[in-house]
C-alpha positions in Angstrom: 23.3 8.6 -1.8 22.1 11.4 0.4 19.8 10.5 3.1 16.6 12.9 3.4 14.9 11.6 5.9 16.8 10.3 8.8 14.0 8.6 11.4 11.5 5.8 10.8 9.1 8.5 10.2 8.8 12.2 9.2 6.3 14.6 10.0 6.4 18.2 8.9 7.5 20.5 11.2 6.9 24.0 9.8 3.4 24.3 8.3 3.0 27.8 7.7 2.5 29.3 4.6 3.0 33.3 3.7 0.3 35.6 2.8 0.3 34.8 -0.7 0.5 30.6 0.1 -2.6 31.0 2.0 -4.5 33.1 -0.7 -3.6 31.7 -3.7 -1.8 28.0 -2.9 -1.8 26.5 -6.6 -0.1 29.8 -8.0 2.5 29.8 -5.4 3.2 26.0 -5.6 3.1 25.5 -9.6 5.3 28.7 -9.8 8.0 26.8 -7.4 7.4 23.4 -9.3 7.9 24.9 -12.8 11.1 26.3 -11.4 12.3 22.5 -10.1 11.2 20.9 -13.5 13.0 23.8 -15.7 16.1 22.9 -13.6 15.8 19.5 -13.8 15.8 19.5 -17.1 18.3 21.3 -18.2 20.4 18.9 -15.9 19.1 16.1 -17.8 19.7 17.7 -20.9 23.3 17.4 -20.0 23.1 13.4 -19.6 23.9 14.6 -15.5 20.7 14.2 -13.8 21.7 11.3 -11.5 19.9 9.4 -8.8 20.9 12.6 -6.3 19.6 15.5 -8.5 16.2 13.0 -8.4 16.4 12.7 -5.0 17.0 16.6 -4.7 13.8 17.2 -7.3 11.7 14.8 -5.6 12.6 16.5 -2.0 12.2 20.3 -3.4 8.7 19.0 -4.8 7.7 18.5 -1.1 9.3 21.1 0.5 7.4 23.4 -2.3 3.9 21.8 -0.9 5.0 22.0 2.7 5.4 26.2 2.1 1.6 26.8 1.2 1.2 24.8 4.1 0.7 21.1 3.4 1.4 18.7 5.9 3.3 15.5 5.3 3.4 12.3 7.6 5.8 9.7 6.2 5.8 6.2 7.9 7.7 3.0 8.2 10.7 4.6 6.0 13.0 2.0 7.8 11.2 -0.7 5.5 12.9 1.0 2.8 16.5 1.6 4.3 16.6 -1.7 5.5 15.5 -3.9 2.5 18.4 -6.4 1.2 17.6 -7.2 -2.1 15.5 -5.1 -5.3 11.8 -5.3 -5.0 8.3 -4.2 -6.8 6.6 -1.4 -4.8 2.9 -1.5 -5.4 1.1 1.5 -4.8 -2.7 2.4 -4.5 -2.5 5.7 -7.2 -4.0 9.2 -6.1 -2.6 11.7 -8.1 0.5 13.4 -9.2 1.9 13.9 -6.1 3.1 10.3 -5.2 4.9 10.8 -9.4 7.4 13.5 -7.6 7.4 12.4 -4.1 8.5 9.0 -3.6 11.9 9.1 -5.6 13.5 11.2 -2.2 11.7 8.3 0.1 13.4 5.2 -1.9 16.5 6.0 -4.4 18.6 6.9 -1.3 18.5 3.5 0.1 18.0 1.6 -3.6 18.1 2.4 -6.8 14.8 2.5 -8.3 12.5 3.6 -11.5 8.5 3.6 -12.5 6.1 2.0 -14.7 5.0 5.2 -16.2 2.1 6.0 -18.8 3.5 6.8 -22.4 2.1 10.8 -22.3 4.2 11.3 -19.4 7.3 11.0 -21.5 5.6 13.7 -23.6 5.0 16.8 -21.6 7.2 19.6 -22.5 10.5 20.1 -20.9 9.2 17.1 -18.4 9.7 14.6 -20.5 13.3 15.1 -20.4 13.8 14.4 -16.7 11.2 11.2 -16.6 13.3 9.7 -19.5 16.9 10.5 -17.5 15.3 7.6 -15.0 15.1 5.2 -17.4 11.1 4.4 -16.9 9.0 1.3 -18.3 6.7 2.9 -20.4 3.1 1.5 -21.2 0.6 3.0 -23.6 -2.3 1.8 -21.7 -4.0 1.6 -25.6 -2.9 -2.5 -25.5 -3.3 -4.1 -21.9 -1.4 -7.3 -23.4 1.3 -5.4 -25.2 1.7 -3.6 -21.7 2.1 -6.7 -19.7 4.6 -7.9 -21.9 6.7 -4.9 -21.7 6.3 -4.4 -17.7 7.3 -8.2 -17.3 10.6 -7.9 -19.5 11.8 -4.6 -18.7 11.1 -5.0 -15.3 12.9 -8.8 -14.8 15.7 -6.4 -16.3 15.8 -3.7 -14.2 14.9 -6.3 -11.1 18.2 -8.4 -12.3 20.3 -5.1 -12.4 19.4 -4.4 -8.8 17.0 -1.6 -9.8 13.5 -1.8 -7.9 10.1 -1.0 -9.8 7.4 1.0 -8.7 3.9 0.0 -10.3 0.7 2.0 -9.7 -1.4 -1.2 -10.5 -4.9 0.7 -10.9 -6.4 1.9 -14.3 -7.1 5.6 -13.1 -6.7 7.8 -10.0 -9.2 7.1 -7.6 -9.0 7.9 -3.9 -10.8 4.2 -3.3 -9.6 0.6 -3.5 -11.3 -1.9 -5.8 -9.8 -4.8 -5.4 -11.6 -6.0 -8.8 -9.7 -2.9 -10.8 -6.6 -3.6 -8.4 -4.4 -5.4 -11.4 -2.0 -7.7 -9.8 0.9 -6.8 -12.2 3.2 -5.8 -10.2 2.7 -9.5 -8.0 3.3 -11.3 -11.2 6.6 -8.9 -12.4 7.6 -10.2 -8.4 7.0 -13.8 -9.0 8.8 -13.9 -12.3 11.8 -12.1 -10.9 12.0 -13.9 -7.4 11.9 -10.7 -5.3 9.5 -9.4 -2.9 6.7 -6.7 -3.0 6.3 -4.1 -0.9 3.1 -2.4 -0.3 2.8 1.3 -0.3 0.0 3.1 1.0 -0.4 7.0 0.0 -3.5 10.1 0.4 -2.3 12.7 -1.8 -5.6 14.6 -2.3 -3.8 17.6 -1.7 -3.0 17.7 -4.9 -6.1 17.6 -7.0 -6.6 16.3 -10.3 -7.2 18.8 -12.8 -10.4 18.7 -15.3 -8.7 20.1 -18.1 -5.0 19.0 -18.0 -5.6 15.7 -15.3 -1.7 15.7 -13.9 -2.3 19.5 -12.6 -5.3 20.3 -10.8 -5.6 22.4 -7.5 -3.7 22.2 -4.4 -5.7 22.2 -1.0 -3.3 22.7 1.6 -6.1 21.5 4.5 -5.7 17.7 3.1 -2.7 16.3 4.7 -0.4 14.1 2.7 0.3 10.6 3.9 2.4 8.2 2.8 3.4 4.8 4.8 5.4 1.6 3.6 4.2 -2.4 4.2 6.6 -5.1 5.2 8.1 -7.0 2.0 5.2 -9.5 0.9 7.0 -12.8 -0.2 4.9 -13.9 -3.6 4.0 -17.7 -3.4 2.0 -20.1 -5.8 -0.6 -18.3 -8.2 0.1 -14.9 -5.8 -3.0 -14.4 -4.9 -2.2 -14.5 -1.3 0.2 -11.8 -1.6 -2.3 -9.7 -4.0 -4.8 -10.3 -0.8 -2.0 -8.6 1.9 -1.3 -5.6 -0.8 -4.9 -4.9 -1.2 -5.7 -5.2 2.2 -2.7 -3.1 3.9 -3.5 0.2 1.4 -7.1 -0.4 2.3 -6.8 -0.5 6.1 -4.3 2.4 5.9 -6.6 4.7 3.8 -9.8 3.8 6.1 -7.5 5.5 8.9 -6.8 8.7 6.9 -10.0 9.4 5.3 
């Protein structure tokens, strides 16, 4: 698939935004996203919207952030390119930013799909490109019921060569508790013999919102980071490997803050 990013590392080149960017930056950016999404879905509509039109998507989605300004460092994208074998990517959980972003990071190097929340799947017009990825879907309403699904349909997709990205905390929270941190995605690891890769991220750039929590303000002055751990190999009970996850997203967000 086509390669975005061709380095270990990105960092945006071009920051500036126009007139209207810096004035009004969630008008400008929503306007651009809505656009993506509308064309998106009218791809998936057609049973066409393939791991490239994600990858294209996800990569519009940043470029749309980076014109109001927003500045991106990626790190450690090598981790990614160079990785022999399906893994779980575990991932501290911010906002929606890190939904759109990392599919142009990962499904050019290995095919890949989320654990997603059920009312995902039910936006308007949305719902038709998160359900052309094939998604694990979890109500969050039945935390066993949940597991049980995550730990099936991921061994699946882990046996069919397609990695799983878990966002292993209840809610968005810019903080790391390692007492909310579920270790989920260690255990989908365990059972399926592959490793887990830790990903770090600082999307407050793109606020939660207080009415509708997916869409909330953008604030171009927050730069967006995003960096990837070494595989973690899951041994015995896994709580090692939990210990490195937890730790690796906590050093890295110390640093950004």
């Amino acid at each position: 698939m086509k390669e975005i990013f061709t380095g270990n590392n990105y960092q945006t080149k071009d920051s500036s935004a126009s007139f209207m960017g810096r004035l009004c930056p969630h008008l400008v950016f929503y306007s651009k996203l809505i656009n993506i999404v509308i064309r998106a879905s009218k791809i998936a509509k057609k049973g066409k919207y393939d791991g490239e039109q994600w990858i294209k998507s996800s990569y519009d989605t940043i470029k749309a952030m980076e014109s109001v300004g927003t500045i991106f460092e990626i790190r450690n994208i090598d981790i990614v390119r160079n990785l022999k074998t399906p893994v779980v990517f575990v991932a501290n959980h911010m906002s929606t930013l890190e939904t759109f972003a990392l599919p142009c990071m990962i499904q050019p190097y290995r095919d890949v799909t989320y654990v997603i929340k059920e009312s995902l799947a039910t936006y308007p017009v949305f719902k038709h490109v998160i359900l052309a990825r094939n998604p694990i879907i979890v109500t969050r309403d039945n935390p066993r019921a949940d597991f049980t699904t995550v730990m099936k349909q991921g061994a699946i997709n882990l046996q069919k060569n397609i990695s799983v990205i878990i966002f292993p905390q209840t809610t968005r929270t810019d903080k790391i508790d390692p007492a909310k941190f579920n270790s989920i995605g260690i255990k989908l690891a365990a059972r399926a013999g592959v490793p887990v890769v830790p990903v770090a991220l600082f999307t407050k750039a793109w606020g939660n919102g207080k009415i509708i929590k997916d869409f909330g303000k953008i604030d171009p002055s927050r730069k967006v980071f995003f960096e990837f751990g070494d595989p973690v190999k899951v041994k015995g009970n896994g709580k090692e490997a939990q210990q490195k996850v937890i730790d690796f997203i906590t050093d890295r967000l110390n640093s950004w803050e």
